[in-house]
FIKEMAR-80418 format. One record per residue (C-alpha): residue in one letter; x, y, z. Coordinates in nm, 3 decimals. Example, Ala and Ser with C-alpha at 12.3 -4.5 7.8 and 13.67 -1.06 7.14 Angstrom:
<rs>
r	east	north	up
A	1.230	-0.450	0.780 $
S	1.367	-0.106	0.714 $
</rs>
This chain:
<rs>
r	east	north	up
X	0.000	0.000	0.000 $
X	0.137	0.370	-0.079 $
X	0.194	0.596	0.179 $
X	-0.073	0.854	0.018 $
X	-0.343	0.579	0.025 $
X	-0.258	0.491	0.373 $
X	-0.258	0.872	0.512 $
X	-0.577	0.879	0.304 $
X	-0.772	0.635	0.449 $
X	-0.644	0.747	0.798 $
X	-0.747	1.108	0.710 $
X	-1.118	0.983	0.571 $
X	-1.172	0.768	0.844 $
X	-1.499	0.978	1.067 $
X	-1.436	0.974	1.434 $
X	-1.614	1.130	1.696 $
X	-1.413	1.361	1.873 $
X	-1.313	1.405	2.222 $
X	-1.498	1.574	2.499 $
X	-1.300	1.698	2.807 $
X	-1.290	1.478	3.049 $
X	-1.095	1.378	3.384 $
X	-0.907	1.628	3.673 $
X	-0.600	1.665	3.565 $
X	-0.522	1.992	3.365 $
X	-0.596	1.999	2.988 $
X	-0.259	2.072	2.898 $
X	-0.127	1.751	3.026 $
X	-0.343	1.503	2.871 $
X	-0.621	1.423	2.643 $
X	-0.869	1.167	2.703 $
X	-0.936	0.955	2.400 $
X	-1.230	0.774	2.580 $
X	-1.603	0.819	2.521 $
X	-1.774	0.962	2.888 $
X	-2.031	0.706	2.986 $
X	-2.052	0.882	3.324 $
X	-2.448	0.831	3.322 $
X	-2.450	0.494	3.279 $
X	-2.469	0.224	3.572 $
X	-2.200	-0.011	3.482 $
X	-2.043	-0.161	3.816 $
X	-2.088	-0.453	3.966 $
X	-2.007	-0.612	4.285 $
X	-1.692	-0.792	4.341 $
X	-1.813	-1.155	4.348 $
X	-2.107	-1.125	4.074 $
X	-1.793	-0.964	3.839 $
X	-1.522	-1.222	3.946 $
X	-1.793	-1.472	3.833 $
X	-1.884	-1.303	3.489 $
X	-1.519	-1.304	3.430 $
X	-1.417	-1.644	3.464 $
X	-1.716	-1.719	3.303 $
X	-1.591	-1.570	3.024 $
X	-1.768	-1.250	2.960 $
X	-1.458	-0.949	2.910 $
X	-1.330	-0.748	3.192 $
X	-1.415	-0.455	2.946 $
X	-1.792	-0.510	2.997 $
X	-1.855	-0.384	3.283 $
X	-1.655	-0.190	3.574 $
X	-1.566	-0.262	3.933 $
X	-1.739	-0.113	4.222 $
X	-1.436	0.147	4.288 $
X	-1.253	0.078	4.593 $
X	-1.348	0.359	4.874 $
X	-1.012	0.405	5.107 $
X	-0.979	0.406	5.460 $
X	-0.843	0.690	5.670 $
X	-0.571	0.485	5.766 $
X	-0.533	0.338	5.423 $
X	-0.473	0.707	5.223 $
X	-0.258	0.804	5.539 $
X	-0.004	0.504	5.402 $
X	-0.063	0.662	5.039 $
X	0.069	0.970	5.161 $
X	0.326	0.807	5.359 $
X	0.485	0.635	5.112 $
X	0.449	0.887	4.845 $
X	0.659	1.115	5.067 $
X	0.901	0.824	5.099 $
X	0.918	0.742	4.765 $
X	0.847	1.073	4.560 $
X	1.236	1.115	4.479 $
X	1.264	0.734	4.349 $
X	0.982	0.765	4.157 $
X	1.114	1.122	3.958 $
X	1.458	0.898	3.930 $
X	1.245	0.620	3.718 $
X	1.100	0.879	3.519 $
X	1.365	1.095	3.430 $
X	1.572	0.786	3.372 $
X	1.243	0.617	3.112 $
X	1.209	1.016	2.990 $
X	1.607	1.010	2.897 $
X	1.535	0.694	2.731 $
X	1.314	0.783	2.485 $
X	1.430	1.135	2.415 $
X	1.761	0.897	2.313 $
X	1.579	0.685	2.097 $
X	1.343	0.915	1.927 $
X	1.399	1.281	1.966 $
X	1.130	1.526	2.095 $
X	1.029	1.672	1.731 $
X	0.764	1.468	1.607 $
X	0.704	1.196	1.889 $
X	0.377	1.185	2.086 $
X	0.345	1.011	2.411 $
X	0.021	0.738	2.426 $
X	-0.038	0.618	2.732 $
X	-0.244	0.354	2.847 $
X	-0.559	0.402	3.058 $
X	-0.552	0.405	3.335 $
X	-0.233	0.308	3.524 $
X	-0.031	0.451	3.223 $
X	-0.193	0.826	3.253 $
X	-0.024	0.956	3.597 $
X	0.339	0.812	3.440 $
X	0.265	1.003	3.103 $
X	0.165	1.303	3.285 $
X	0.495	1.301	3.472 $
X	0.712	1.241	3.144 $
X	0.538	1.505	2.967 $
X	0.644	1.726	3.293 $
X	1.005	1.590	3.291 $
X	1.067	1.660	2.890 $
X	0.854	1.998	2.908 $
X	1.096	2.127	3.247 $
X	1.409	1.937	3.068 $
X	1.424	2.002	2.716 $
X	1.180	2.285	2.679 $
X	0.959	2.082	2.444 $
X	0.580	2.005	2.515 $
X	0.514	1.661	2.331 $
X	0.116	1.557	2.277 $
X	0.018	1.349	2.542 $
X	-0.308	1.119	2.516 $
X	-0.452	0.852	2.706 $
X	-0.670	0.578	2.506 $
X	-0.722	0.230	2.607 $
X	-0.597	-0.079	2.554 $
X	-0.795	-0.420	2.634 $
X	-0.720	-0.767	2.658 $
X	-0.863	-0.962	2.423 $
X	-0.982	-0.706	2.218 $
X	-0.700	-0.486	2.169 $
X	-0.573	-0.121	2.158 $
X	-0.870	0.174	2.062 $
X	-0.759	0.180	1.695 $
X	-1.026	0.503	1.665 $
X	-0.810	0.645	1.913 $
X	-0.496	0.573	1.710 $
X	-0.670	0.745	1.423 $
X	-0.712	1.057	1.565 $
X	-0.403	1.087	1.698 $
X	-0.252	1.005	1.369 $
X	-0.536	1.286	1.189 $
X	-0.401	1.534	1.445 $
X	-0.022	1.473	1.383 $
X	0.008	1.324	1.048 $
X	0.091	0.975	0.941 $
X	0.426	0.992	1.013 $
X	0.408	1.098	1.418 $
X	0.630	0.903	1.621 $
X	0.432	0.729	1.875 $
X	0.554	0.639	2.198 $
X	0.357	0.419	2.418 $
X	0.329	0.485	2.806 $
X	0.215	0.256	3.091 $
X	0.286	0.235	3.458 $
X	0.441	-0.090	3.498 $
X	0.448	-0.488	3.360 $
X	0.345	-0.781	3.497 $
X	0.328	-1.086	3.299 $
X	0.347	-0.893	2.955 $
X	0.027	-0.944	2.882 $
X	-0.014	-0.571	2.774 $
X	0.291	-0.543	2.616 $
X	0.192	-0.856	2.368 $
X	-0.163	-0.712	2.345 $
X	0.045	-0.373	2.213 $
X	0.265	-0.573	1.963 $
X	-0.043	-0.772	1.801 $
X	-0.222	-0.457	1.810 $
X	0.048	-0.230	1.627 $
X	0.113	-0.546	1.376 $
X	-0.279	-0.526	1.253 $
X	-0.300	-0.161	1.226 $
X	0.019	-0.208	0.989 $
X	-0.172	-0.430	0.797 $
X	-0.491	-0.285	0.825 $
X	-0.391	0.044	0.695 $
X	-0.021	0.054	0.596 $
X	0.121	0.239	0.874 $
X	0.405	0.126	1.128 $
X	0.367	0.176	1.469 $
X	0.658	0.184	1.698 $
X	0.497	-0.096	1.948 $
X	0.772	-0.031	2.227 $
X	0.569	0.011	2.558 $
X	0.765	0.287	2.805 $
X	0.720	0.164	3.199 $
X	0.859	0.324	3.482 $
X	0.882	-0.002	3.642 $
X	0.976	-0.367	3.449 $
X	0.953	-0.644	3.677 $
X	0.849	-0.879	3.423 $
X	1.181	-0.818	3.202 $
X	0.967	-0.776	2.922 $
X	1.007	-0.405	2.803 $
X	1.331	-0.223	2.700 $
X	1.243	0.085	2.779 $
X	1.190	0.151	3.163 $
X	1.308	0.340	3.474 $
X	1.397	0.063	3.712 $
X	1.331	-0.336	3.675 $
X	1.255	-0.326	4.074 $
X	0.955	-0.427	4.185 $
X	0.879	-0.150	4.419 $
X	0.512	0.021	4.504 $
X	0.460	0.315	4.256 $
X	0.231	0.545	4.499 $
X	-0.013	0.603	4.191 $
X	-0.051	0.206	4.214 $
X	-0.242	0.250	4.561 $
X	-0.563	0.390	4.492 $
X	-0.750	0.366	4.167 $
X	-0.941	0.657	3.990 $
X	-0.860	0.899	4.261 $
X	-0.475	0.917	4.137 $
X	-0.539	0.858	3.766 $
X	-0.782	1.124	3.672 $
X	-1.139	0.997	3.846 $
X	-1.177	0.807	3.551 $
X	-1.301	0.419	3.584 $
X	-1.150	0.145	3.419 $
X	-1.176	0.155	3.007 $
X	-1.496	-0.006	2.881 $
X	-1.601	-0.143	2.508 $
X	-1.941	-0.305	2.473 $
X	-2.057	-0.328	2.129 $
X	-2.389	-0.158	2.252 $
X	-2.261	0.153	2.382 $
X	-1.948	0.171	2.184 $
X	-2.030	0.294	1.810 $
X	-1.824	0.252	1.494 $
X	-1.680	0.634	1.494 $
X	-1.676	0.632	1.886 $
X	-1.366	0.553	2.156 $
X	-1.358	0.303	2.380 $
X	-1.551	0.428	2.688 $
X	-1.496	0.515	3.090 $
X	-1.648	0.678	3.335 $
X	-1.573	1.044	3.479 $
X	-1.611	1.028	3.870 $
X	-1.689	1.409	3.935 $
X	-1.873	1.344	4.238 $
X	-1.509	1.232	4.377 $
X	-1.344	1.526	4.341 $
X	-1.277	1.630	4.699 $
X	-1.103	1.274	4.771 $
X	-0.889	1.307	4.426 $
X	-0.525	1.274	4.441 $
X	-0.480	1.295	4.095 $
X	-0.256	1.649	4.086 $
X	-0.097	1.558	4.448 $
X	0.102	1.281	4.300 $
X	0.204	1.486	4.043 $
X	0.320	1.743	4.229 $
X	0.487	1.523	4.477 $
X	0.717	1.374	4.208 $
X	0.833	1.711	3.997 $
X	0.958	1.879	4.228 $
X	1.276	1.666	4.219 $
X	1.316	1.625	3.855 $
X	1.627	1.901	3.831 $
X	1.814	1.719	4.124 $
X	1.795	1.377	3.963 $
X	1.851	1.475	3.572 $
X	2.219	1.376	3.623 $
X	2.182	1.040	3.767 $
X	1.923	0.975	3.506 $
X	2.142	1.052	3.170 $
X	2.403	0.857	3.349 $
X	2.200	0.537	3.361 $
X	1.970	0.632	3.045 $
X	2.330	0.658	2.876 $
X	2.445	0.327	2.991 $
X	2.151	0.150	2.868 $
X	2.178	0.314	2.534 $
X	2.533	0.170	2.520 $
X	2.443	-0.182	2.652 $
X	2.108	-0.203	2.590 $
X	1.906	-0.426	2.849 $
X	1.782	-0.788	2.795 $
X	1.416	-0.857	2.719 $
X	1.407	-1.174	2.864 $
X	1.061	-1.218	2.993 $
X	1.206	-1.406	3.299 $
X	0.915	-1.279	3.524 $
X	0.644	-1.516	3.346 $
X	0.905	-1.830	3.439 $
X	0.837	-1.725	3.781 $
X	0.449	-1.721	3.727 $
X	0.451	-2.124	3.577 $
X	0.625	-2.198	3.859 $
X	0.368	-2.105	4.079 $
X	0.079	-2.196	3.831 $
X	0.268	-2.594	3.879 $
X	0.315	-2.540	4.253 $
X	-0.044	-2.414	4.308 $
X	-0.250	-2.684	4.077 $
X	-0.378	-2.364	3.851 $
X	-0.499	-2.456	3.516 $
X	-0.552	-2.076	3.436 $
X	-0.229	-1.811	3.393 $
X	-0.421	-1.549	3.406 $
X	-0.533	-1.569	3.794 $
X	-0.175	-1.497	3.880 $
X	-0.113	-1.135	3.887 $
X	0.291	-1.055	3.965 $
X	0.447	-0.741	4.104 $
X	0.394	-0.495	4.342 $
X	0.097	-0.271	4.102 $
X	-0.089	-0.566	3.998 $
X	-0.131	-0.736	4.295 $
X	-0.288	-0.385	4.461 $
X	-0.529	-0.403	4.166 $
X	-0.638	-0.791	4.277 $
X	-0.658	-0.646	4.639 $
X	-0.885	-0.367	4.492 $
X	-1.121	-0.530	4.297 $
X	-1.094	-0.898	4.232 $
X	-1.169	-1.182	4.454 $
X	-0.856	-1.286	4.614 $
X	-0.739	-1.670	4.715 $
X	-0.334	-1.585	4.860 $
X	-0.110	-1.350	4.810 $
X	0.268	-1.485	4.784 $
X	0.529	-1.231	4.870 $
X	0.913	-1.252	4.885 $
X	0.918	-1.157	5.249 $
X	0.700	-1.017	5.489 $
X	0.937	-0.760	5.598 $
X	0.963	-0.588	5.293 $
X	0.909	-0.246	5.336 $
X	0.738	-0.213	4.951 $
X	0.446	-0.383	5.080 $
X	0.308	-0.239	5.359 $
X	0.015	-0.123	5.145 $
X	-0.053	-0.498	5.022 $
X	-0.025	-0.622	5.413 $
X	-0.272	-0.363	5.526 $
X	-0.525	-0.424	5.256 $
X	-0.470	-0.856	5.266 $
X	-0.566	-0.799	5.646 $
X	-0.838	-0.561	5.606 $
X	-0.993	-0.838	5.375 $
X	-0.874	-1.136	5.564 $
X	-0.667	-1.246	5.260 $
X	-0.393	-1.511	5.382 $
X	-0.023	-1.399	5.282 $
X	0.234	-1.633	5.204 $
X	0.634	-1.630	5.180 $
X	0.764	-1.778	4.828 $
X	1.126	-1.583	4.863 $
X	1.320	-1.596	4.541 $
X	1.076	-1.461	4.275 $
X	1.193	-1.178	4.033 $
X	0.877	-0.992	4.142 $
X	0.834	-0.886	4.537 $
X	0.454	-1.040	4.533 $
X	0.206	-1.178	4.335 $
X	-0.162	-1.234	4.373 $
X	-0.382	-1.558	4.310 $
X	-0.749	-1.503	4.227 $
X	-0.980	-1.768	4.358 $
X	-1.039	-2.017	4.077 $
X	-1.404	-2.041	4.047 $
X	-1.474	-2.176	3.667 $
X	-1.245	-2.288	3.434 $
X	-1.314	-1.908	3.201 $
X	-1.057	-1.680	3.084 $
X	-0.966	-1.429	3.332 $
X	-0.910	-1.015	3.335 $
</rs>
């Protein structure tokens, strides 16, 4: 296919466009999502944890969002004030990284909704405050099983021309499901419409081993991996049912308004940037030595996870969520069997402790893992899993 033909069908292609959406300011992100704020979507935990290994998608319907406890946003802030300078490290480091590998003129961050948005956010801050330039940042969603929003893609490829360099955002890996979802995704939208996407997914943390570009492979607690909508925007989950979701549309979420006196959103942002000028030269040190050696993508992480699937009897992969961020988002909103951690004294998870023991969720020691945790859903059909 020509390059004219392909830029033309992109340019043809009708999309409904964007309506603002989320708390953070306008000038750091654009939500590619469709706001289906006014409809009732959530269910509980158990009737959802059912549908799912039933095998209805996760994308269907939304969670009942998680409401903290007083004692539970205290530890937010607690380790966010802890943390904040290790977190700007990771992204100036991933921020170095990419301004390495492709330049500011032309390249657009994409991150994905939601755990990707605060991370884009902050590199958009980092390359704005470091190199003067204000890349495009958007967030559109990505879904398991059904892929990344190519509507979403389309706009952002109206908007910039065909040739924008596309970077893709997201706030940590796990398994790598995400990052293979990302890979099939940019490899149909190639064939689809003659266009190359770049599929490499920017993290600021790589447990898994399965991304090249990343601020640290430690598996440590990211504060924005604590709570859920109130520190990525008040927006739910990304949705995409065929009866709310039209042909020209974006995949959908919710905009949480009503939570706007218990958002967190800008506070983690503005926790982390302040310390963006004193890191800068530890970051190009270790963005420069990864340029020169670049790291292994080894995927070791998921060896880890069949281990446990054999040691645990699971015939499903997919109820084992690894690493610090996704086993807060089991805690949160699935229905959890154990959670397996490296060591009960480590100081990463005080957050997973304190919610395992709110929910009377047993927590076992497995030491030697690449990741610091994991959790195990409760098996209850033999479905695909979220």
């Amino acid at each position: 296919m020509k390059g004219t033909d392909s830029q033309e069908r992109v340019m043809r292609h009708r999309i409904t466009p964007p309506v603002p959406m989320g708390s953070y300011p306008p000038a750091d992100v654009t939500f590619l999502l469709k706001d289906l704020s006014d409809i009732s979507l959530e269910l509980g935990t158990a009737e959802r944890e059912k549908a799912i290994q039933s095998g209805v998608s996760y994308s269907e319907m939304l969670p009942v969002e998680y409401q903290p406890t007083e004692q539970y946003i205290e530890l937010f802030q607690e380790t966010l004030r802890e943390s904040a300078a290790k977190v700007a490290l990771a992204v100036a480091v991933v921020s170095e990284r990419i301004v390495a590998q492709r330049g500011t003129e032309g390249t657009v961050l994409v991150s994905l909704a939601r755990a990707g948005t605060p991370v884009g956010v902050l590199i958009k801050r980092y390359i704005a405050e470091t190199y003067g330039a204000e890349l495009p940042h958007y967030s559109v969603s990505i879904i398991r099983g059904k892929g990344l929003d190519e509507n979403a893609i389309l706009y952002i490829l109206q908007q910039h021309g065909a040739g924008a360099k596309l970077q893709f955002v997201d706030g940590w890996t796990g398994k790598g499901a995400i990052t293979r979802v990302l890979m099939e995704s940019c490899a149909g939208f190639h064939k689809k419409y003659g266009i190359a996407l770049n599929d490499d997914l920017a993290v600021l943390a790589d447990p898994g081993h399965c991304s090249g570009t990343y601020g640290t492979r430690e598996d440590y607690l990211i504060p924005s991996a604590c709570l859920n909508s109130t520190v990525s925007g008040l927006l739910s989950r990304t949705v995409q049912r065929n009866d709310l979701i039209g042909p020209g549309d974006f995949h959908g979420a919710k905009f949480y308004r009503e939570w706007l006196d218990n958002d967190y959103s800008n506070v983690f942002i503005g926790a982390i940037t302040p310390y963006f000028a004193s890191v800068r030269k530890q970051a190009v040190a270790v963005a420069e030595e990864m340029q020169a050696s670049p790291p292994e993508v080894s995927w070791r992480g998921m060896r880890d996870i069949q281990t446990l699937q054999a040691k645990f009897g699971m015939d499903n992969i997919n109820l084992i969520k690894p690493g610090v961020g996704e086993t807060t988002r089991v805690l949160l909103r699935r229905v959890p069997w154990k959670i397996i951690v490296d060591t009960k004294n480590n100081p990463n998870l005080r957050h997973i402790l304190l919610l395992a023991e709110e929910r009377g969720v047993p927590v076992e020691e497995y030491p030697g893992l690449a990741y610091s945790c994991c959790g195990i859903i409760k098996p209850l059909t033999g479905g695909e899993a979220e």
